[in-house]
C-alpha positions in Angstrom: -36.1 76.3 -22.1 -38.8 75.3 -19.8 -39.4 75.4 -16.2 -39.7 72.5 -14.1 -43.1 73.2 -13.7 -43.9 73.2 -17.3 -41.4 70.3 -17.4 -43.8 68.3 -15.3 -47.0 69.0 -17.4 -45.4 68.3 -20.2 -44.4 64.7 -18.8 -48.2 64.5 -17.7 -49.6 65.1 -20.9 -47.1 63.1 -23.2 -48.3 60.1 -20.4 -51.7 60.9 -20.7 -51.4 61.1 -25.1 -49.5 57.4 -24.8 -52.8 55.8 -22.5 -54.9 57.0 -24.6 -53.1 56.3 -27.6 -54.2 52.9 -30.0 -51.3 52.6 -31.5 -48.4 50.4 -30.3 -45.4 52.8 -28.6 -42.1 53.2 -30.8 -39.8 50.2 -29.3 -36.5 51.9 -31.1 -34.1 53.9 -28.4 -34.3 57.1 -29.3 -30.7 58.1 -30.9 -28.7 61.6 -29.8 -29.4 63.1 -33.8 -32.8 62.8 -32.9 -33.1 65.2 -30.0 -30.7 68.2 -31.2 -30.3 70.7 -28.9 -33.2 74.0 -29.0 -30.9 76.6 -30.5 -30.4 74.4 -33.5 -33.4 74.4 -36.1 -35.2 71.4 -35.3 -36.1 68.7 -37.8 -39.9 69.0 -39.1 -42.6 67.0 -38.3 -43.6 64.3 -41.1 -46.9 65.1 -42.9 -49.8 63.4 -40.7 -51.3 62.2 -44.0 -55.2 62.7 -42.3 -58.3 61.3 -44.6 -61.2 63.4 -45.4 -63.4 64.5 -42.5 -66.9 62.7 -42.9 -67.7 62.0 -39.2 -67.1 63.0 -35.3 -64.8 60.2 -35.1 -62.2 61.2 -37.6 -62.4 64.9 -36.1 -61.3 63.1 -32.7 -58.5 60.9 -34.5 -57.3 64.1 -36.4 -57.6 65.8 -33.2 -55.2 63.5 -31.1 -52.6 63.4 -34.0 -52.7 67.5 -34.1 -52.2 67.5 -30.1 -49.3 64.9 -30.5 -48.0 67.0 -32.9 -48.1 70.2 -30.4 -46.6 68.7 -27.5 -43.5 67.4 -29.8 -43.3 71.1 -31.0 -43.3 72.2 -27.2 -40.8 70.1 -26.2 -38.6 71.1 -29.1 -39.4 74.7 -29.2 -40.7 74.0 -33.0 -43.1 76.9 -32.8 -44.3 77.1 -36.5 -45.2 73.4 -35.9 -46.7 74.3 -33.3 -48.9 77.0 -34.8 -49.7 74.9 -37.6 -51.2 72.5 -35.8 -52.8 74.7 -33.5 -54.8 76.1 -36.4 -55.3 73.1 -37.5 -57.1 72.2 -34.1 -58.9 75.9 -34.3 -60.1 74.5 -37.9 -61.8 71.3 -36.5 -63.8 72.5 -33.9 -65.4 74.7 -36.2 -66.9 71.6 -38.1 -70.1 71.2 -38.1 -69.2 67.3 -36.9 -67.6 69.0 -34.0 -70.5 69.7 -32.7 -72.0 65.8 -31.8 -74.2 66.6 -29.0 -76.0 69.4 -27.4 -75.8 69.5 -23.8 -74.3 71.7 -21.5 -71.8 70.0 -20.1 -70.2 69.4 -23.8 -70.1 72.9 -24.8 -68.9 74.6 -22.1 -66.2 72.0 -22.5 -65.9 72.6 -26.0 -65.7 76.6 -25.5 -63.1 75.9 -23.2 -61.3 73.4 -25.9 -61.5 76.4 -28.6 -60.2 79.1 -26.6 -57.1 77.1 -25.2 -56.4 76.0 -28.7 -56.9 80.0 -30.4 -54.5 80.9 -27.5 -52.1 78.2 -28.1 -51.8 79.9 -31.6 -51.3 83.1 -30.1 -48.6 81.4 -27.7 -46.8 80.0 -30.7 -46.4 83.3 -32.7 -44.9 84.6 -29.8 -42.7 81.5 -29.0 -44.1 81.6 -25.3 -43.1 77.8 -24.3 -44.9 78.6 -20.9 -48.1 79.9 -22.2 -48.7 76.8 -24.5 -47.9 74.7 -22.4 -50.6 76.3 -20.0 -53.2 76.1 -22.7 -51.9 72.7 -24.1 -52.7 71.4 -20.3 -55.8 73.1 -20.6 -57.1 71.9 -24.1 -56.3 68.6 -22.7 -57.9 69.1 -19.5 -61.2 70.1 -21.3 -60.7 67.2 -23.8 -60.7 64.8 -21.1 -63.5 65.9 -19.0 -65.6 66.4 -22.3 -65.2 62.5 -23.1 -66.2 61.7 -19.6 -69.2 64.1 -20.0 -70.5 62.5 -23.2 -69.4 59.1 -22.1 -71.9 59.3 -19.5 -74.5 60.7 -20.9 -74.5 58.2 -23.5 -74.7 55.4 -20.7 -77.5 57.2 -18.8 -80.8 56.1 -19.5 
């Protein structure tokens, strides 16, 4: 079960997926089958049905429906969900569209992306809630401060 701490992040992040999220939020009240309690196996998570990679763009969209994926999994201790999209994540940044510009700023962001993601892996075959939810927090923290890093360098002159 989580801490309240890791309780907290996870509320952070899952308000943080939502405002960034261009899809509209699921209106429906969520119904007690749907949230069974974590000793009981938990219901899988429907295929994502993801298109061929061709550009950065798709890598980003793939990305955000692998992270949604992962903080679902955390919150219902579904930890071979969670490691499959994990790997999933590990498998995208080693695209060569990953890579869409070369500066600094990006891929010490990007490192820092990769590692929290190869550890969230890690934290998954060992069904440490905490630890993923430490490098969830982090992946997330480098996703977002990479965005504002190439967001501005693509409005500086």
């Amino acid at each position: 079960m989580p801490t309240t701490s890791s309780t907290t992040v996870l509320l952070s992040i899952t308000f943080l997926l939502n405002a960034c999220s261009t899809e509209k939020p699921d209106t429906k009240a969520p119904s007690d089958k749907s949230h069974p309690p974590s000793t009981a196996k938990s219901k899988p998570n429907p295929p994502l049905n993801l298109k061929p990679i061709k550009n950065s763009r798709q890598i980003m969209h793939q990305k955000l429906a692998h992270a949604q994926v992962i903080l679902h999994a955390m919150a219902t201790e579904d930890f071979d969900a969670m490691k499959s999209s994990a790997k999933q994540i590990v498998k995208l940044t080693n695209m060569a569209q990953w890579l869409v510009i070369n500066h600094p700023d990006y891929l010490r962001y990007s490192e820092g992306f990769k590692r929290a993601a190869s550890a969230l892996v890690a934290d998954a075959k060992t069904a440490d809630v905490d630890g993923a939810t430490l490098h969830y927090f982090q992946m997330t923290m480098n996703c977002v401060d990479c965005h504002m890093a190439v967001r501005k360098l693509h409005l500086s002159p």
